[in-house]
KEGU-53936 format. One line per 5 residues: number of its first residue (from 0); their letters; for each residue z, y, x of C-alpha. Coordinates in nm, 4 decimals, padded with zeros to 6 digits, always signed. Layout:
NUM) A) Z:Y:X  ...
***
This chain:
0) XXXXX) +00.0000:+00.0000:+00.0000  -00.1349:+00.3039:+00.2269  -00.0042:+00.6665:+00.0788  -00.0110:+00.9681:+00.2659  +00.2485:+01.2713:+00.2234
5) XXXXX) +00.0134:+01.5930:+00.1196  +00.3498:+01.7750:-00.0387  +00.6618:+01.8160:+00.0368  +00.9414:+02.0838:-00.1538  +01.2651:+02.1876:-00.1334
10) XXXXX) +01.3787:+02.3882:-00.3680  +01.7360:+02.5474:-00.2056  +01.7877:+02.7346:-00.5753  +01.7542:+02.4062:-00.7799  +01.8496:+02.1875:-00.4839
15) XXXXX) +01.5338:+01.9559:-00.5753  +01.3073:+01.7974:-00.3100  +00.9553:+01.7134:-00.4197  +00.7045:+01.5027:-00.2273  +00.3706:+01.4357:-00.3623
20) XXXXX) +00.1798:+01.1178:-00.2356  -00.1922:+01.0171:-00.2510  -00.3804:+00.7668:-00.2344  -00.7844:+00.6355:-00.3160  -00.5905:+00.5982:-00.6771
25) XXXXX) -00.4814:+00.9700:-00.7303  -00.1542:+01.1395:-00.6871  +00.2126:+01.0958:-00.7278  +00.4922:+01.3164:-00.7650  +00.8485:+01.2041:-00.7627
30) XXXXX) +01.1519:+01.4826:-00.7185  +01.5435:+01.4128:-00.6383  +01.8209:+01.6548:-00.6561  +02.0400:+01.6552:-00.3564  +02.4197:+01.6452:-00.3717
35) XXXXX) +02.5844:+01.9907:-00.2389  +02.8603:+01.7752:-00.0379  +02.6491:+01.5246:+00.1071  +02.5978:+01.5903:+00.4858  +02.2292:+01.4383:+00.4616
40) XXXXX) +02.1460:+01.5625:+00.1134  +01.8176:+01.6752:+00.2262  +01.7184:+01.3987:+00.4031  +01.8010:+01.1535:+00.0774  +01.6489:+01.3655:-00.1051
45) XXXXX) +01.3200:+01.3430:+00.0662  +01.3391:+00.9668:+00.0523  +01.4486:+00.9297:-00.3115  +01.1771:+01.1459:-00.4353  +00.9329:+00.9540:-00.2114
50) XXXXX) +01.0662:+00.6011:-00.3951  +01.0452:+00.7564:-00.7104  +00.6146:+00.8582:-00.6173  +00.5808:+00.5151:-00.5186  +00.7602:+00.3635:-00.8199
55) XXXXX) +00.5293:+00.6286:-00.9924  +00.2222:+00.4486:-00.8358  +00.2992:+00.1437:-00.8928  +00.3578:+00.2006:-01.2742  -00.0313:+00.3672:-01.2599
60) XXXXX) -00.1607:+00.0324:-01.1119  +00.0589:-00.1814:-01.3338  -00.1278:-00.0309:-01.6137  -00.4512:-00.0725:-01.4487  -00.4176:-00.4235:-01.4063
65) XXXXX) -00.3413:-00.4779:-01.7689  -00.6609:-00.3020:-01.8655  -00.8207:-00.5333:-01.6138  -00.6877:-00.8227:-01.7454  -00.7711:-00.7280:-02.1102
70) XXXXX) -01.1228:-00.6570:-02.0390  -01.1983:-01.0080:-01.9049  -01.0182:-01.1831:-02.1220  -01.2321:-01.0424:-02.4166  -01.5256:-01.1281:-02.1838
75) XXXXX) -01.3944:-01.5034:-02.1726  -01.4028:-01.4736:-02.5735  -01.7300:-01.3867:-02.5758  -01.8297:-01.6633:-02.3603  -01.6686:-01.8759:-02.5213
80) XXXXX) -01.7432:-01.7906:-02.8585  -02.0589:-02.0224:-02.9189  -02.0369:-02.4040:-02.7671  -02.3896:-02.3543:-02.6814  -02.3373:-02.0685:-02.4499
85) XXXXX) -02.0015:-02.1925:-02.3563  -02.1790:-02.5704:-02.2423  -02.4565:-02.3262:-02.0170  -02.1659:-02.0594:-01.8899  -01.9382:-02.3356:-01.7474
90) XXXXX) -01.9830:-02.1345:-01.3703  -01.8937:-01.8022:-01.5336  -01.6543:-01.9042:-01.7173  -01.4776:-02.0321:-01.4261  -01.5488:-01.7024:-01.2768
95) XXXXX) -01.3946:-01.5349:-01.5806  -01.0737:-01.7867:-01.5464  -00.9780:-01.7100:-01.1621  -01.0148:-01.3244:-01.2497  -00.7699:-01.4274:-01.5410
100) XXXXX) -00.5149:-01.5512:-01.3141  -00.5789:-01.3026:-01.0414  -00.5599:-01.0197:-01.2389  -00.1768:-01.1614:-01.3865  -00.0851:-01.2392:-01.0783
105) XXXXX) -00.1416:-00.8384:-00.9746  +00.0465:-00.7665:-01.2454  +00.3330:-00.9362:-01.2135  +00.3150:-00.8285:-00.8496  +00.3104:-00.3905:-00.9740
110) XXXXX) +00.5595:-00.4910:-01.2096  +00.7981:-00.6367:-00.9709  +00.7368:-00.3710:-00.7324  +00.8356:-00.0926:-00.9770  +01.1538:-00.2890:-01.1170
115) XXXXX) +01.2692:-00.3175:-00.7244  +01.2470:+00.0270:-00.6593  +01.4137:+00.1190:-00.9454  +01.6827:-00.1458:-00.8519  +01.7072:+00.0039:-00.5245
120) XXXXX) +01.7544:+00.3768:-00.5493  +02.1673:+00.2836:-00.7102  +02.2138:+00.0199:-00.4478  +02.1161:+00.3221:-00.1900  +02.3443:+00.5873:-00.4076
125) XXXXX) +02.6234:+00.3177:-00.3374  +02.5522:+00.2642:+00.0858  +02.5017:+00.6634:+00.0927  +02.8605:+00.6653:-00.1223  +03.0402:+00.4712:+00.1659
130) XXXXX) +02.9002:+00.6401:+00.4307  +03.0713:+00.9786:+00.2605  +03.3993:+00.7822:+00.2202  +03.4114:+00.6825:+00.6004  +03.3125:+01.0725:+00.6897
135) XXXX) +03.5716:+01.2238:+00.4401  +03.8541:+00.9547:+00.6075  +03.7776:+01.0686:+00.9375  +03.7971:+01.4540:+00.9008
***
């Protein structure tokens, strides 16, 4: 999954970053607001909002997968619609049937993707929650 950075915003009033990634597929936009006591607020900003325009890409190419997947499965219908055709199709329809399964395997593969991230950016709230801890102990 090759992204490139094109934008990147901090807003000090709001205390939002913004990053904008792109890609042959378009672009992405995810922001974060940073935590006034956090020593590296910035910094997790910046790499929150960066998950969150990846999780925002991979919810674009979830749902272009499913349109994929629709498209040649009503192609697979229409093959398969008249035994005669079906009996003289048997190549394309095995075509039709690995495109099936590839495109549902992409799928599931965007969907997972998106659910992880989302998974993640709590587990990283809790490390980044520690860290503090430790900090605040030692001061």
């Amino acid at each position: 999954m090759k992204y490139k950075i094109i934008e990147e915003y901090y807003d000090e009033k709001k205390r939002e970053y913004s990053i904008t990634i792109q890609n042959k597929y378009g672009r992405f936009t995810g922001k974060a607001y940073c935590n006034k006591e956090d020593v590296f607020s910035i910094y997790t900003g910046a790499r929150y909002a960066e998950i969150r325009a990846t999780i925002e890409y991979a919810k674009f190419r979830y749902k272009q997968e499913k349109i994929k997947l629709n498209t040649v499965k009503n192609l697979y219908k229409d093959l398969t619609y008249n035994a005669y055709l079906a009996q003289m199709n048997q190549t394309a329809l095995h075509s039709v049937n690995i495109k099936i399964r590839d495109y549902s395997q992409s799928i599931q593969d965007w969907k997972n993707l998106y659910e992880y991230l989302e998974k993640r950016i709590p587990e990283l709230d809790k490390e980044r929650e520690k860290i503090l801890s430790r900090t605040k102990k030692d001061k």
